[in-house]
ZAMARGU-4260 file (C-alpha; in steps of 0.2 Angstrom, whole numbers, plus 5000, padded with zeros to 4 digits):
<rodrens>
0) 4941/4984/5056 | 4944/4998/5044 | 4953/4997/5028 | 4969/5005/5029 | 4968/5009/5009
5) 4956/5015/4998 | 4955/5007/4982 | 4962/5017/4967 | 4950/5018/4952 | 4955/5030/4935
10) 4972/5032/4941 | 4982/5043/4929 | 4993/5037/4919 | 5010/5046/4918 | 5021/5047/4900
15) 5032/5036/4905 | 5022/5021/4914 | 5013/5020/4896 | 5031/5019/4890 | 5037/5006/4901
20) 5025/4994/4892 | 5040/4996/4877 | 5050/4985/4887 | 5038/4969/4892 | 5047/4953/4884
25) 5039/4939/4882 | 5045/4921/4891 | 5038/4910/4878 | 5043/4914/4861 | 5030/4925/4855
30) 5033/4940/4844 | 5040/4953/4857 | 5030/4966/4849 | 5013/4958/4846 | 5017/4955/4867
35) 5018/4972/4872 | 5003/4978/4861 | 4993/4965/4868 | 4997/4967/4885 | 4995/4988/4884
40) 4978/4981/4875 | 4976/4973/4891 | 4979/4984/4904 | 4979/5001/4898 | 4962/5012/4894
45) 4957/5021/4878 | 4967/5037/4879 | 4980/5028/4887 | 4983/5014/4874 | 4980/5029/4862
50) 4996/5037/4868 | 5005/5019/4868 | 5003/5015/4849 | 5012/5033/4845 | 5026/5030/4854
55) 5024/5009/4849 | 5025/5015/4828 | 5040/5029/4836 | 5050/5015/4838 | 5047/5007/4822
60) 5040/4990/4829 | 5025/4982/4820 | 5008/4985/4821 | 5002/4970/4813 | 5016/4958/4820
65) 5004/4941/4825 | 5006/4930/4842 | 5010/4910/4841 | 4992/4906/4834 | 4996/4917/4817
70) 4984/4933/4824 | 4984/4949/4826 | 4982/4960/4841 | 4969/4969/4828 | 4960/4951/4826
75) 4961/4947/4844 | 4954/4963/4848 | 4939/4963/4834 | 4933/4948/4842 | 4928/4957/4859
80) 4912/4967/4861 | 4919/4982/4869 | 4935/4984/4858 | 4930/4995/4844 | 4938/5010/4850
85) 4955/4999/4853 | 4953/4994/4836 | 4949/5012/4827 | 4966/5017/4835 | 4977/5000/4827
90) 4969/5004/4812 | 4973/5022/4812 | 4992/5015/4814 | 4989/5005/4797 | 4986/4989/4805
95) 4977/4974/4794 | 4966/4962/4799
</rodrens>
């Protein structure tokens, strides 16, 4: 049988998908914006995530707000090998470790 679909790599990301990530909430008490820069960290890729954090400081949310264990997105992020462009971008937003 023959795959009906084709698996979608590099899709383009529109304006307003990256900005729909401004509206994840959180279901357990966590910071609502340490939520939604974690999960654009997650899902979204450089240039992406770039475009994400402008339109994140835009609206005045914090950069530096920290999840249910005290850290950071920026510390979450320093401790993975293939972060250091993720976490060039946070700290060209003024985010602290």
């Amino acid at each position: 049988m023959k795959k009906d679909k084709q698996k979608v790599l590099d899709d383009v990301w529109t304006e307003a998908h990256i900005k729909s990530f401004l509206a994840i909430k959180p279901h357990d008490g966590t910071n609502e914006d340490f939520h939604m820069l974690l999960k654009a960290y997650q899902s979204m890729r450089v240039d992406d995530f770039e475009q994400f954090v402008v339109f994140f400081g835009d609206q005045n949310r914090s950069i530096n707000a920290t999840g249910l264990d005290g850290r950071s997105v920026l510390q979450i992020i320093n401790e993975h090998r293939h972060g250091a462009e993720y976490a060039s971008i946070l700290k060209s937003a003024d985010a602290t470790t």
